[in-house]
N, C-alpha and C positions, 0 to 999 in steps of 0.2 A: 589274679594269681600270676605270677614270674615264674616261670620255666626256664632251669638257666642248662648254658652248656659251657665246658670250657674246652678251651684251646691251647695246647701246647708251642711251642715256635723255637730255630735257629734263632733271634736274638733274644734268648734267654728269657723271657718272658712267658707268665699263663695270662691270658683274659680270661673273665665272666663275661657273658653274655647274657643278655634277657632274650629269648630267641622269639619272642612274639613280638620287640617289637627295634630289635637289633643294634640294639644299645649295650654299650660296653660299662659294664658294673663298675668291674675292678678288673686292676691289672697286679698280677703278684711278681716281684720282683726279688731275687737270692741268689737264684744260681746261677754259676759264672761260666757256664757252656751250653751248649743246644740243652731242649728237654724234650724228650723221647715221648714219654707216655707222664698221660694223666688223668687218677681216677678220682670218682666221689666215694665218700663211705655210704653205706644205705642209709643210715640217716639226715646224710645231705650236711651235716657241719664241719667236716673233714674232709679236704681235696687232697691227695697224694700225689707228689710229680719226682719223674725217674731223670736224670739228668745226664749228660757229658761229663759232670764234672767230678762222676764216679758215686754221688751222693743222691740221697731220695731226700725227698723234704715234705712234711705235713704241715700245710695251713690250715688257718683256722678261714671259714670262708664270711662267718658276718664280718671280721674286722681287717681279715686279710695278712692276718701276721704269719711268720712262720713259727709254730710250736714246738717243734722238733726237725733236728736234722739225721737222718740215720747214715753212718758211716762205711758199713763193712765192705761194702764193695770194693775191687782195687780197679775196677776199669770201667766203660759207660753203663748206665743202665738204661737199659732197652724197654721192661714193659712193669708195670705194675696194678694189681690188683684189691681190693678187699675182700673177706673173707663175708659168703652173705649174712653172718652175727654179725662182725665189723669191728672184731675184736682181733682180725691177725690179718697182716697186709702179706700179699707175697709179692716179689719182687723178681726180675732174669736179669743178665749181665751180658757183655762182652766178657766178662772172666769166664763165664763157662759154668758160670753157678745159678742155683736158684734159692732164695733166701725165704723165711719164714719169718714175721717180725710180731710182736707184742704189740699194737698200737700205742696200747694206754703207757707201757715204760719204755717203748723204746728198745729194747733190744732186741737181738737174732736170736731166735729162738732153734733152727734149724738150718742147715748149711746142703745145700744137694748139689753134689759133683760128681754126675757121671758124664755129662757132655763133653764132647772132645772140640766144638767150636762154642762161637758165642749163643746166648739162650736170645732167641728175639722176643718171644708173648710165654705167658702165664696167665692160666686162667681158674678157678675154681669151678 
């Protein structure tokens, strides 16, 4: 059984990992600035990653592609989460907001602006 982890990084890149035996799965390659945070859905087929380049991006993790890119953000994003159904990602910024997203369509669902700096973590 593979136990994976991934890893975020400044050159723009995610890896998989199989952590038992520290081999590198895949590497997910899109976004065109550092990436902050990166999460799994609970069902493990959806990886989420938060980026510099203002955008979230969901992969698919058996094949590695990206399926969706989410836009609203206007500045980096800092951390992102699944909802533990796994049907609503939240998201924090440098803008000062905290996002609510639809997994399966893709959009923002809810916008939260009370921060006066940037949001670094989001958690459920």
């Amino acid at each position: 059984m593979v136990k994976l982890l991934a890893s975020s990084s400044d050159d723009n890149t995610i890896r998989l990992w199989d952590v038992f035996n520290g081999h590198c799965l895949k590497i997910f390659k899109g976004h065109k600035n550092w990436i902050r945070s990166v999460a799994f859905s609970p069902n493990g087929k959806i990886l989420a990653s938060g980026s510099d380049d203002d955008t979230i991006k969901l992969w698919n993790i058996q094949d590695g592609r990206c399926i969706k890119t989410l836009l609203e953000h206007t500045n980096w994003v800092r951390s992102v989460i699944f909802s533990p159904d796994g049907k609503t990602l939240a998201s924090s910024g440098n803008d000062r907001t905290v996002k609510l997203w639809d997994v399966v369509d893709g959009i923002c669902l809810l916008t939260l602006q009370k921060h006066t700096d940037w949001v670094r973590s989001v958690t459920f």
